[in-house]
Every structure is written in structure tokens, then in C-alpha cells.
C-alpha positions in Angstrom: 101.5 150.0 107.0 99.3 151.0 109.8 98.8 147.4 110.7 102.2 146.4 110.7 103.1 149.3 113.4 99.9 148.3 115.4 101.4 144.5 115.7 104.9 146.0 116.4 103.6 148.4 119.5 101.5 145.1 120.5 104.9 142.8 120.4 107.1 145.5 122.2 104.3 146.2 124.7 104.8 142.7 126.1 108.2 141.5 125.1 110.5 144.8 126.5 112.6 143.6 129.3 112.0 145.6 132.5 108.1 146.2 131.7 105.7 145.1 134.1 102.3 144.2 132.8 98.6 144.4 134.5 98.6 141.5 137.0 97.5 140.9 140.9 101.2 141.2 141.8 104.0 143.2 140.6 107.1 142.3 141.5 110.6 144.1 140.6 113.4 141.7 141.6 117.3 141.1 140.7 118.2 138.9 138.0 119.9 136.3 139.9 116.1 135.5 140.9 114.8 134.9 137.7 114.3 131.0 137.9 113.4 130.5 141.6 110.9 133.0 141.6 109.6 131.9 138.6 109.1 128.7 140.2 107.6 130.4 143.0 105.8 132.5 141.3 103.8 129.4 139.8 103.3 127.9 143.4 101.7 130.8 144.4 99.2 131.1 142.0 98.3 127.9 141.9 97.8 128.5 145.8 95.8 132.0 145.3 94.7 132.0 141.9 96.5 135.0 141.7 99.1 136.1 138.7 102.4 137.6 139.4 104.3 139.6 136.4 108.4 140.1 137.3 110.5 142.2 135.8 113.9 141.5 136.6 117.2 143.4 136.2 120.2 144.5 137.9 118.9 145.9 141.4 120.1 149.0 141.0 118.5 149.9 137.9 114.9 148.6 139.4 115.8 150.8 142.5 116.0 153.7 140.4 112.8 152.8 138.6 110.9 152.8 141.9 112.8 156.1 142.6 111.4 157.5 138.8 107.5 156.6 139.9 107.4 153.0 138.2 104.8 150.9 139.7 105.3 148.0 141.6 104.2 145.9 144.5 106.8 144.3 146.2 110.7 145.1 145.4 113.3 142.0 146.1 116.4 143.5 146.6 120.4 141.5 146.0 121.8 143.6 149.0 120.6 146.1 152.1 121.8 148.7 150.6 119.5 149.5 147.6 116.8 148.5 149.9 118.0 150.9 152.7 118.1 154.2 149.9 114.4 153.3 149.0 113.4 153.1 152.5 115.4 156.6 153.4 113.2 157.9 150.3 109.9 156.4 152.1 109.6 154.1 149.3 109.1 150.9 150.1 107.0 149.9 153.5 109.3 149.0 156.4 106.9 147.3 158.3 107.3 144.7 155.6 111.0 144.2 155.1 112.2 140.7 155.3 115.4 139.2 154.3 113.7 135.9 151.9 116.8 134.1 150.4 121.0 134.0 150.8 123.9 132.4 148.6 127.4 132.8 148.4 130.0 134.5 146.0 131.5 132.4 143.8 134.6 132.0 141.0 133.5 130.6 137.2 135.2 130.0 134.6 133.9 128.0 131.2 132.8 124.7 132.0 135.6 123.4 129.5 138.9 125.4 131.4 142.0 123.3 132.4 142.2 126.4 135.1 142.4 125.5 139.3 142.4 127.8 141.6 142.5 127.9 145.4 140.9 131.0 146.5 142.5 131.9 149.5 144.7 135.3 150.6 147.1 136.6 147.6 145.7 133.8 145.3 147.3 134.4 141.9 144.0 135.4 139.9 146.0 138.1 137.6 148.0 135.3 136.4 145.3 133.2 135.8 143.8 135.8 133.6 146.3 135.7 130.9 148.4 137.8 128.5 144.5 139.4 127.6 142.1 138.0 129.3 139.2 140.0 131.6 137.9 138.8 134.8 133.7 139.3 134.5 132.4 140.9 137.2 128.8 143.4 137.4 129.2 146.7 138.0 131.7 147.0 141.3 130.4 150.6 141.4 126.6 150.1 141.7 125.7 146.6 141.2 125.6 144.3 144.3 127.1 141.1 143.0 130.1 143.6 142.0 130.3 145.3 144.8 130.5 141.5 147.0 133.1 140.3 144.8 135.7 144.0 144.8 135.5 143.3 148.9 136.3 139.9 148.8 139.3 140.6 146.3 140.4 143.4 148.2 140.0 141.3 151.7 142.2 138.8 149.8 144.9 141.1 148.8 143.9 141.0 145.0 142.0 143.5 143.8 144.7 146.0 142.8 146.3 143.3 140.4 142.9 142.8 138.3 141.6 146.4 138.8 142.2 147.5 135.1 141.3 144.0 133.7 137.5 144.0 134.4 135.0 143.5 132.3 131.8 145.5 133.7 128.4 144.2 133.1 125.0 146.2 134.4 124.1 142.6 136.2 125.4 139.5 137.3 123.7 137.3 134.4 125.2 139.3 132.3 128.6 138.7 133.4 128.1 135.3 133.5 127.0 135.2 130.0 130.6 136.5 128.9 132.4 133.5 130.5 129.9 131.3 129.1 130.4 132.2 125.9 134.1 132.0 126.4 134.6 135.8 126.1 136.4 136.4 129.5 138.0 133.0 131.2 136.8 133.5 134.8 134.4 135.6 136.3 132.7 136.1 139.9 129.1 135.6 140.3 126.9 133.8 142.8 127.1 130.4 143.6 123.0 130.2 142.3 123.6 132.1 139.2 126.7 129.0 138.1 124.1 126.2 139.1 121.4 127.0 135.9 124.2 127.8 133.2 125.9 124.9 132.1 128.8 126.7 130.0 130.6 127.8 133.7 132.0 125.8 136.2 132.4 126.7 139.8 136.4 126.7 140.7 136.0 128.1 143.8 133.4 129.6 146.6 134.9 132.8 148.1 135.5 132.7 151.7 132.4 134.0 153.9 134.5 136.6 156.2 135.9 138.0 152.7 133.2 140.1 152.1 129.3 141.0 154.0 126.5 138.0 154.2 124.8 138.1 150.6 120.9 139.1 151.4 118.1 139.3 149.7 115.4 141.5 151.5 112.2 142.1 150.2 109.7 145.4 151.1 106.1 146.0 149.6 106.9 149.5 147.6 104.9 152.1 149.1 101.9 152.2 147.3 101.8 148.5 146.6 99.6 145.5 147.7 101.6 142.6 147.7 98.2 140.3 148.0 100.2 137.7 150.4 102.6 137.3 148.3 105.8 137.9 151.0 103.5 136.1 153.3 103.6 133.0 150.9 107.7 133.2 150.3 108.1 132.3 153.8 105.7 129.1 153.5 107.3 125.7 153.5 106.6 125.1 150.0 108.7 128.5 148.8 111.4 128.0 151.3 111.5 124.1 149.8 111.7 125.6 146.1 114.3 128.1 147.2 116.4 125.4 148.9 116.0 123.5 145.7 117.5 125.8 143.4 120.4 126.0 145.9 119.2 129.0 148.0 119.6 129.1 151.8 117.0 131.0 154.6 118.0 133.3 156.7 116.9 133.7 159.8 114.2 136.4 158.7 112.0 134.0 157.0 112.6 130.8 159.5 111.0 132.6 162.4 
């Protein structure tokens, strides 16, 4: 019996999402990260011979982590404005805050739909919806790809039709996950989240005036030593990898 609990703590210990193990870097970061800095993550310590441990989740709820006392390094943010309330807090270092990837907002729906839409100003997303159906979006109250895609649909004149028809997820993944499984027939995510699920299929890319420039800045938590690991996301190799998963630069990391 005893032995059996003893490999159950062990196996929990190390397969709970959101926990951060012993390693040289630390890194909290969204979701809608996971692959490319996983990629990254590789480059770099093949570069440094230095391990980095992620735990990714919907920013908010690794902001409030940081806020609680968990330990981290660096903290990779999917908008300013998490990253601004740990910085008002004194929580993250603002001598290191860089903005280190972009994408852009985008419409799904399952990679097998007869749907079309043209997103554009009173498009008719409601109706495409129908008699049932939810539109899968994270968290419009907290989460920052949900936040992105209630302006855009109110910028477009649509939000107040679909406003009781969301289905709310605590992270973008996880709202794509319900259209890929054919549970909700379109959803809003970003336009690098649709590239590494093959069950959705981009119908449309929301216009860039519709809603602020999607961000990611990045900021050593107070407390933290990043080891040169910010330093090495703006190299030419992680900026390549970033491109390649479909990521632009902003201006932040091309100086």
C-alpha cells in the first residue's frame, strides 16, 4: 500500500500541469506558446547546456501564481495587461520587459465545415452559429485571447448577437479543442494556435484595426535569473524558429 502511494506522489509530482520542476530556467508562459518555445526551449540548451522547465496555462492564471509566491524566472505574457498588474505589484523586473513574439486573431471552425464567412463589419456570425450551436472563445472576462476577440466583435458590430451563445474556456487551447472535436462549429483563436491542430480550419483572419496589436512581452519575475534566456529569444536562431511556427517580431526584439 505504502509503495503504491509513494509511486503515485512520484507520478503526480512530475505529470501535474502548471508545476514547475528544479531546472536552470523556469519559465511561466501562455499556452498558445507551448510548441514554439518548446522548440526554443531545445535551441537554447543545446546553445547553453542549460535546461528550461515551462509550465504553461492561460496567462491569467500564471499571473495570479506569480501574485500567490510561485517561483519562476521569466513570465511570457499573451497581452500588456497581465504583464502591466505584475509590474504595478513590483513583480516582475522592468528593466527586462521585451515584447518577443506577435500573431493575429483568427476565426476556426472544424476542418470538415461547408461554412464561409467574410469577416468584415455586421458579418452574419449568429446565423452561422445555428439553431444551437456556441461560438468558442477563452474567457472574454480575464483571458487575453477572449478579451482580443469580444473587441473585434464589438468593433464589428457583432458581439451583442453572440453574447449569450459563448462557450467560455480558461485558455485559448482549450477553446480550440471544443471546435476540434466538433463540439462548438466556429470559434476565435489565434492564427498560431489553428496552424498545429489539424481538426480546425482558418475561415477568416480578423481585421487588425478591430481590436489592439496581439503582444507577447516577456519580464524576468522579480526574484528570478533568467540565465540568458530573454537574451537568447532575441538571437537569429529563436526569432527563425518563431517565424517558423508562424510568429512575427515586433519591433522590441528586431532592435
Amino acid at each position: 500500500m505504502f509503495k503504491h502511494f509513494l509511486h503515485r506522489a512520484i507520478f503526480l509530482a512530475f505529470a501535474l500541469p502548471g508545476v514547475a520542476h528544479a531546472a536552470d530556467v523556469t519559465v511561466f508562459a501562455a499556452a498558445s506558446l507551448t510548441e514554439v518555445l518548446q522548440r526554443i526551449g531545445t535551441a537554447y540548451t543545446r546553445k547553453s547546456g542549460e535546461t528550461v522547465v515551462y509550465s504553461f496555462a492561460g496567462t491569467a492564471t500564471l499571473a495570479r501564481q506569480i501574485e500567490a509566491g510561485a517561483r519562476a524566472d521569466v513570465f511570457i505574457s499573451a497581452d500588456a495587461e497581465w504583464m502591466d498588474g505584475l509590474a504595478t505589484r513590483g513583480l516582475v523586473e522592468p528593466s527586462t520587459r521585451r515584447d518577443v513574439f506577435a500573431t493575429r486573431l483568427v476565426l476556426i471552425a472544424p476542418a470538415d465545415t461547408k461554412t464561409t464567412l467574410n469577416i468584415s463589419q455586421r458579418f452574419p456570425l449568429a446565423a452561422s452559429l445555428g439553431a444551437n450551436g456556441r461560438l468558442s472563445l477563452a474567457d472574454p472576462q480575464s483571458v487575453p485571447a477572449g478579451r482580443y476577440a469580444k473587441t473585434a466583435l464589438t468593433a464589428l458590430g457583432v458581439w451583442d448577437e453572440v453574447a449569450t451563445r459563448i462557450a467560455v474556456s480558461d485558455n485559448v487551447r482549450t477553446a480550440m479543442s471544443f471546435v476540434a472535436r466538433g463540439e462548438a462549429p466556429l470559434g476565435i483563436v489565434y492564427e498560431t494556435d489553428a496552424r498545429v491542430e489539424a481538426r480546425v480550419k482558418v475561415l477568416g483572419v480578423f481585421p487588425a484595426d478591430s481590436h489592439p496589436p496581439i503582444h507577447y512581452p516577456a519580464a524576468v519575475v522579480r526574484g528570478g535569473d533568467d540565465k540568458g534566456f530573454l537574451t537568447f529569444l532575441a538571437s537569429a536562431e529563436a526569432r527563425a524558429i518563431a517565424v517558423q511556427s508562424g510568429f512575427t517580431i515586433p519591433a522590441d526584439l528586431r532592435r
